[in-house]
C-alpha positions in Angstrom: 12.4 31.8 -83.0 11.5 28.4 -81.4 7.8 27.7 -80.4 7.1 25.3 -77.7 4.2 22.5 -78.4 1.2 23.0 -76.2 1.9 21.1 -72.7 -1.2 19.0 -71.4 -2.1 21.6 -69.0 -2.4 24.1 -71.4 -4.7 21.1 -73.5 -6.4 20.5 -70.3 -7.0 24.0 -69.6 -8.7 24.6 -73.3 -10.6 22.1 -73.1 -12.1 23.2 -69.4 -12.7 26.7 -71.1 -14.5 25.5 -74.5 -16.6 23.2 -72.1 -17.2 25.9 -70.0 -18.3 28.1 -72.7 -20.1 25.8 -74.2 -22.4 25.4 -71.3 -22.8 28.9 -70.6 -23.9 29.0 -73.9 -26.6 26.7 -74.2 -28.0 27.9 -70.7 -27.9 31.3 -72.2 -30.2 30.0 -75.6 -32.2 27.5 -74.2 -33.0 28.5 -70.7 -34.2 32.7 -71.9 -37.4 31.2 -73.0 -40.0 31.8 -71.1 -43.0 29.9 -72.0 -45.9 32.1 -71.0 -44.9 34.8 -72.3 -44.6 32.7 -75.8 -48.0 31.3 -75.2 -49.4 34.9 -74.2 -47.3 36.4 -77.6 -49.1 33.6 -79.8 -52.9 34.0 -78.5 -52.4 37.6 -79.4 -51.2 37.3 -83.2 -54.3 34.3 -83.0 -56.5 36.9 -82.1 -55.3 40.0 -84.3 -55.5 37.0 -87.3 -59.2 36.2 -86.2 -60.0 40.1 -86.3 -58.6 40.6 -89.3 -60.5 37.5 -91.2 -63.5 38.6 -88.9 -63.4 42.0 -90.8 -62.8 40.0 -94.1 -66.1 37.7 -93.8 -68.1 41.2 -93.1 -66.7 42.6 -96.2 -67.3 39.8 -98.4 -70.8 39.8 -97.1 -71.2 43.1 -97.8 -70.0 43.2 -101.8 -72.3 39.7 -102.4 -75.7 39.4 -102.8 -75.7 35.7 -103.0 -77.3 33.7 -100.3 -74.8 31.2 -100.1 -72.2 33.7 -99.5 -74.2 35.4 -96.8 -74.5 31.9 -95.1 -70.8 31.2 -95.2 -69.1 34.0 -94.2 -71.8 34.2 -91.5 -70.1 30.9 -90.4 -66.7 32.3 -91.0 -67.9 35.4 -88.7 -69.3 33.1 -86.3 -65.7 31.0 -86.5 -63.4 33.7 -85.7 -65.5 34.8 -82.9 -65.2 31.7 -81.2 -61.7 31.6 -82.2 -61.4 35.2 -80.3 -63.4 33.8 -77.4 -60.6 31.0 -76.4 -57.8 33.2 -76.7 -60.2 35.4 -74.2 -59.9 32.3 -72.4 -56.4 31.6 -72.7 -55.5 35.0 -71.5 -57.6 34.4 -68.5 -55.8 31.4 -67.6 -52.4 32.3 -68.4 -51.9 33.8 -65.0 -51.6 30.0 -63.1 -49.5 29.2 -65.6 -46.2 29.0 -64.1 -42.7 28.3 -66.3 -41.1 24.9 -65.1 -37.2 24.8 -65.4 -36.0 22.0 -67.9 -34.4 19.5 -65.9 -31.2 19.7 -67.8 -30.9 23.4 -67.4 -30.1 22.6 -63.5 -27.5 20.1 -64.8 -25.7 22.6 -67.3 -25.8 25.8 -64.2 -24.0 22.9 -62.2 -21.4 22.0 -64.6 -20.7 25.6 -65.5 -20.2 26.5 -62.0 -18.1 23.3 -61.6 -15.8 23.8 -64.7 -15.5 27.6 -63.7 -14.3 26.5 -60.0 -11.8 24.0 -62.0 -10.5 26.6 -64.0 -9.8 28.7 -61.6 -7.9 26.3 -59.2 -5.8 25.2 -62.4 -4.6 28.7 -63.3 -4.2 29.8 -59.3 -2.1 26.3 -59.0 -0.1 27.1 -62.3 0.6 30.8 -60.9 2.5 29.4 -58.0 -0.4 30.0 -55.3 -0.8 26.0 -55.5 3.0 25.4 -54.4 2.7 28.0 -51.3 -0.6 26.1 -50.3 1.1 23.0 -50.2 3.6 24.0 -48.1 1.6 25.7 -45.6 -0.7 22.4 -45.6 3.1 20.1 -44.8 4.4 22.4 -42.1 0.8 20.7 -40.3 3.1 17.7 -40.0 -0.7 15.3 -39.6 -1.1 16.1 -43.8 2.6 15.0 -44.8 1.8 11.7 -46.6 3.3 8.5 -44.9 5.4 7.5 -47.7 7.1 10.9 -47.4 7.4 10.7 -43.5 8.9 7.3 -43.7 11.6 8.4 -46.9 12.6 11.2 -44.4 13.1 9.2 -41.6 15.6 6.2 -43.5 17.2 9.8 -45.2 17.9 10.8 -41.5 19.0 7.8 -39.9 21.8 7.4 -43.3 22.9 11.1 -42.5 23.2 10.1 -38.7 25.9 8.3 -37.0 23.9 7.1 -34.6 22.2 4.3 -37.1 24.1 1.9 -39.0 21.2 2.1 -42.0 23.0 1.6 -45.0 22.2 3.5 -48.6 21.3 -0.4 -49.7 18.5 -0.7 -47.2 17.2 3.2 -47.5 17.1 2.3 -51.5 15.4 -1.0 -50.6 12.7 0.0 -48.0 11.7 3.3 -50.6 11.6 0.8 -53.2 9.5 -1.3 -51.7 7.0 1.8 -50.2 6.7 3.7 -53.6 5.9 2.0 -56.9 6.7 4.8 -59.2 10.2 5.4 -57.4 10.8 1.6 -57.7 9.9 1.7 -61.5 11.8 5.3 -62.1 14.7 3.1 -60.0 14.7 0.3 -62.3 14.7 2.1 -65.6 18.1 4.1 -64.5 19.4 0.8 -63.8 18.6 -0.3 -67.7 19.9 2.4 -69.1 22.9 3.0 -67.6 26.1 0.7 -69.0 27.3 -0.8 -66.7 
């Protein structure tokens, strides 16, 4: 069994859907974040910590009869309630917070859509759909490119008896109108013995 190589559409057309993926990707893990409702998550395990080493400093308190003790974790107490007060605050200021879209993530939803539209004119133009649209868009005869128009036109004059246009001059003037015919032209000529 013989196995063709890869053609460069078919690199092409990998390379579009790893991009692709990648992008959808990275919008998926990067742009699910939201950050209020981080900042909202984290000023509630601040305050359930504070609570907790609130309950802590009454406890030590309450198994010491040392004075210094007393003092400090009447501090500590005092601490953590002020530590509970700003996450009160916080949590009263969280509503005008709003989440701002990273400016990238605009970028990546546009590329995405952008490599998805590619992908999906490459595989309708490989399925055939591209040759039927092309030859709906030449029987307009406005979108028939002018090097094609004027080819046709030597073609017809050779095949009619009516013009004395020789093959010479038709090779000549599509020469002289089409770069990649001229080159194409001259590399037959090389290698063919002559």
């Amino acid at each position: 069994m013989k196995f063709n190589r890869p053609s460069m559409f078919d690199k092409l057309a990998a390379i579009l859907w790893s991009i692709f993926a990648v992008a959808i990707l990275a919008a998926a893990l990067c742009g699910c974040s939201s950050a209020v409702q981080s900042i909202s998550a984290e000023a509630s395990d601040i305050d359930d910590l504070s609570r907790s080493s609130e309950g802590r400093f009454v406890t030590i308190g309450e198994l010491s009869d040392d004075d210094k003790i007393h003092n400090e974790t009447k501090h500590g107490i005092s601490e953590q309630q002020a530590i509970q007060d700003s996450v009160a605050t916080i949590r009263e200021e969280l509503p005008r917070v709003e989440d701002r879209q990273p400016w990238w993530s605009k970028m990546v939803g546009r590329v995405a859509i952008a490599g998805a539209l590619i992908a999906i004119l490459l595989i309708l133009w490989n399925t055939g759909i591209g040759h039927l649209l092309r030859r709906l868009v030449y029987s307009v005869s406005y979108f028939i490119p002018s090097a094609s128009r004027r080819a046709a036109e030597m073609d017809s004059k050779i095949a009619s008896n009516d013009h004395d246009m020789s093959i010479d001059e038709a090779i000549a003037a599509r020469r002289a109108s089409d770069p990649a015919y001229d080159a194409a032209y001259e590399n037959l000529k090389r290698s063919k013995p002559q």
